[in-house]
DONU-910363 format. One record per residue (C-alpha): x, z, y. Coordinates in steps of 0.02 Angstrom, whole numbers, plus 50000, padded with zeros to 5 digits. Layout:
BEGIN
XZY...
//
This chain:
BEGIN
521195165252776520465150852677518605150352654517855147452489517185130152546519065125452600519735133352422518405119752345519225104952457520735108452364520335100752200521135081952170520305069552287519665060752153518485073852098517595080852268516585071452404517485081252522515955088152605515865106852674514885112452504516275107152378514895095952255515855084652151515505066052136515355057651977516885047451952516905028551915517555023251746519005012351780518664994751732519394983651563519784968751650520444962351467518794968151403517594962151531518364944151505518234944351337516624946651372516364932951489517214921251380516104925351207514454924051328513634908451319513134899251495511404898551541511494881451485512524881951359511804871751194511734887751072510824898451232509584881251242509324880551041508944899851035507644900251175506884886751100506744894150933505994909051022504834900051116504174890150964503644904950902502934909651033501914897651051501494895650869500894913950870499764909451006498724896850935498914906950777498064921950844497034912750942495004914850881494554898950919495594883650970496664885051120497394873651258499124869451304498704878351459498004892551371499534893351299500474894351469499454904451535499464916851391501564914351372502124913851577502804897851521502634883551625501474870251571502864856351534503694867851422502264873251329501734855351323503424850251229503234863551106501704858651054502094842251044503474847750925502384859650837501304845950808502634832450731503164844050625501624846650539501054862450601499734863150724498594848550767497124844650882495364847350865494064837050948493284856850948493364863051156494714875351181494054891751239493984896251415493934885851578492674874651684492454856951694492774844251578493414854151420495314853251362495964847651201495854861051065497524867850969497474874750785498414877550645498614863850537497824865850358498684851350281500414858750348501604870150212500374876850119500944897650025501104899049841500724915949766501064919849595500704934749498501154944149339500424959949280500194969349117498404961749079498454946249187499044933349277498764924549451498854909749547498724907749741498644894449870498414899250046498504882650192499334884950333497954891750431497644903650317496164897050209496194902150021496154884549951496284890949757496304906449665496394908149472496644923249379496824919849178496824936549073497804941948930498834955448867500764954348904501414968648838502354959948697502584943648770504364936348812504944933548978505084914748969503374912548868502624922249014503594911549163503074896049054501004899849070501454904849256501954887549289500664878549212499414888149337500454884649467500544864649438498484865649398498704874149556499524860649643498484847249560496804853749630497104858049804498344841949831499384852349955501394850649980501974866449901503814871349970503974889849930503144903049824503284920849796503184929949649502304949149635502664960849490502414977149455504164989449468505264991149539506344974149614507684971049735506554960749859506684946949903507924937649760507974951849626508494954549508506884967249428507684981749391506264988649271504534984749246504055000949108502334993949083502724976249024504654983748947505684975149065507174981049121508584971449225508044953849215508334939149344506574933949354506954919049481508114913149368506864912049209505574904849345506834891449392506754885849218505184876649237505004861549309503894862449465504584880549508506204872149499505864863449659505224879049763506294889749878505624905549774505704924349820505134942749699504154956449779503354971649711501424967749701501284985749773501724979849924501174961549934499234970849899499714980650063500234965050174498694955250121497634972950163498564973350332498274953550377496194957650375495934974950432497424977750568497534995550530499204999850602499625016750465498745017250295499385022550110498565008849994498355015649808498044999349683497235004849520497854994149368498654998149208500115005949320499695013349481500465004949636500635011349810500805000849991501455010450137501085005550320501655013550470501655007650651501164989750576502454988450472502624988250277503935002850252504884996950102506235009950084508035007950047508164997749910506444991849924505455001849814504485012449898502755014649827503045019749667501565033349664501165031049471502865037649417502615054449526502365070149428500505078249436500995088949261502825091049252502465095349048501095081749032501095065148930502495054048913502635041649016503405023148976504615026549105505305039049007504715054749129503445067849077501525071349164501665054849284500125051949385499925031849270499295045449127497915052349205497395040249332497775023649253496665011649208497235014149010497355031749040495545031349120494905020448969495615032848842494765049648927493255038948940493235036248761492895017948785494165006948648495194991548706494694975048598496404968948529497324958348622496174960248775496084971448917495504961949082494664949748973493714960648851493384978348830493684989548907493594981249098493444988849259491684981749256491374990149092491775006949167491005005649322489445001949214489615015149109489605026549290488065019649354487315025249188487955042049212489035041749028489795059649039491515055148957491465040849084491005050749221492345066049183493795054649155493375045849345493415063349414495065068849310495795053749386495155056749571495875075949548497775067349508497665055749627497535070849765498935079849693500045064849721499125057349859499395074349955501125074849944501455058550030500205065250159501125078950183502855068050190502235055150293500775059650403499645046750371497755048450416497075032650302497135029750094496435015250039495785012549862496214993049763496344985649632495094994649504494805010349620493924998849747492294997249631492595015149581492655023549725491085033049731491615042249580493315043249603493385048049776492495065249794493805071849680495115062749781494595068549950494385088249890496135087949844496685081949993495835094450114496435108350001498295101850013498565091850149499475105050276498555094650435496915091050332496065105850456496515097050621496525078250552495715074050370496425059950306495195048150269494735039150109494015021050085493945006349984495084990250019494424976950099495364964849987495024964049814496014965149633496574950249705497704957049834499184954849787499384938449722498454934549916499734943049996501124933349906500354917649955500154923650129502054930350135502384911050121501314905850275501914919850364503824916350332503694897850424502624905250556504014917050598505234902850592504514889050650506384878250701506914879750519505374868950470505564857450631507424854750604507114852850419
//
């Protein structure tokens, strides 16, 4: 009679060890010769000239980072010894690094090390230096940011643009930019461009902006009109978002929800260090969510947005204060104006700031809720007026927020000013060479 073990032995040879206890081996799959040549034949050689180029390019910025990051000037071997790269390598990338324009020496000692101290390695200020421009509602903004990172000029010229044209407004935008230009001296190669609404990042087109009434426009196109733009490699982001990446570049936080306060209401979303833009890129649209489904019309067509209760003309109208014609950043009301009017305790002034703290919880909390974020930060005009704004803000939150009991999300003001955004458009330039490093060397 067969025992059960010698039952299991019967199975195809293929599938059991053979082994008294019948366990079954795992099977090899059979091997694509056809495909594993294939493969062989599309994989570059270690030495191969496109395997050379790309470890290059990733070693460029590699190094570039380095020095980048580094607090004080660094040394070619810091450099190797921070990398694992061998000295003669990291030597010939900085020597490249440094032809092209990008990093030079500094008579300054490079951290670290005894004896006779090593040349220092920085970022070069004169190298290609990041053009921000901005358009909003009530202003407009010019930016230039060196290459290490310095703010070498920063202009911000009010007005009212509600009923301006397109081209009118593009026109002004260049003439900052060339004054721009003109006072700093710096090569300009690139700029980018931050509006509020929502645009296909990073060429367009802006699909609708409801506070200045445009709607499907090719804003690169009407900037290419004018002559200095003309020459730039230009690129369109939503000024949400550019506030967020200049907020990111000086505090490091890693998560955070950034709310800007202007005539709209703009939102920046960070998680694990990294700008979340969305699908189409237009995440951060917090003005345009619903805190009264039946409440005010909106210019975006929708009914009880959080802009009507929370924005700065929505604030100025609860307030009671009246906007000078043709004025708004320039003249009264201003963000100054208001926050005045707090300190001296004004009751309409005071009741609108809380209003708008109580809608910013309702919407805040929902994106709390959505995206489990433990940080808001307050910009643009809620930076100044937090202290009224945020009490309000805050109860909302730990009455909403379904984690709020275990982990309250905290609230605080920016560290970057109204200004963010036009910064972080400047920046964006810097920050795109830095990344790619070879395309300026080879170009």
């Amino acid at each position: 009679m067969s025992t059960p073990a010698a039952r299991a032995c019967r199975s195809p040879p293929c599938l059991c060890n053979g082994s008294a206890s019948g366990t079954v081996a795992p099977v090899p799959a059979p091997r694509d010769e056809t495909r594993d040549e294939l493969r062989d034949e599309l994989r570059p050689p270690s030495s191969s000239p496109a395997r050379q180029a790309h470890l290059r390019e990733a070693n460029l910025v590699l190094a570039l980072d380095r020095i980048a990051r580094a607090a004080s000037p660094i040394s070619r071997a810091g450099i190797s010894a921070e990398t694992g790269l061998t000295r003669a390598t990291s030597s010939s990338l900085v020597d490249i690094l440094i032809a092209a324009g990008l990093v030079r020496e500094t008579r300054r000692s490079a951290r670290g090390g005894v004896g006779r101290p090593a040349t220092g390695l920085e970022l070069d200020p004169q190298g290609p230096a990041g053009l921000g421009l901005e358009l909003n509602v009530d202003y407009a903004a010019v930016c230039i940011v060196d290459f290490s990172g310095a703010v070498r000029h920063l202009e911000v010229v009010e007005g009212d643009f509600r009923d301006t044209g397109p081209a009118e407004v593009f026109r002004r935008l260049a003439d900052l930019a060339q004054d721009a230009r003109d006072a700093t001296g710096l090569g300009l190669h690139a700029a980018t461009l931050a509006i509020p609404g929502l645009v296909r990042a990073p060429y367009g087109p802006l699909q609708l902006a409801p506070n200045l009434g445009w709607s499907d426009l090719d804003v690169l196109a009407l900037a290419h009109e004018q002559p200095l733009l003309s020459t730039l490699e230009l690129t369109v982001d939503n000024d949400g978002n550019l506030a967020a990446l200049a907020e990111m570049s000086e505090s490091g936080h890693v998560d955070a929800l950034l709310i800007s306060g202007e005539i709209g209401v703009g939102g920046g979303i960070v998680l694990d260090g990294r700008l979340f833009r969305g699908r189409h890129g237009w995440s951060g649209e917090l003005g345009h969510v619903a805190v009264v489904p039946d409440g005010p019309q909106c210019k975006c067509g929708a009914r009880g947005c959080l802009e009507q209760f929370a924005g700065h003309d929505a604030i100025r109208r609860a307030a009671g204060v009246p906007m000078s014609p043709g004025t708004s950043l320039g003249g009264t009301p201003t963000a100054s104006h208001l926050l005045a009017l707090a300190e001296e305790g004004d009751g309409a002034t005071l009741a609108a700031l809380e209003r708008a703290g109580w809608a910013l919880g309702v919407a805040v909390s929902g994106a709390l809720n959505l995206l489990d974020i433990d940080l808001v930060k307050l910009a643009g005009i809620y930076r100044d007026l937090a202290p009224w704004i945020a009490p309000a803000l805050e109860r909302e939150i730990a009455e909403r927020v379904l984690a709020a009991p275990w982990s309250r999300p905290t609230v605080v003001p920016a560290r970057v000013g109204a200004e963010a955004a036009v910064l972080g458009a400047a920046r964006s330039v810097v920050d795109r060479v830095r990344s790619n490093p070879a395309r300026w060397v080879a170009g």
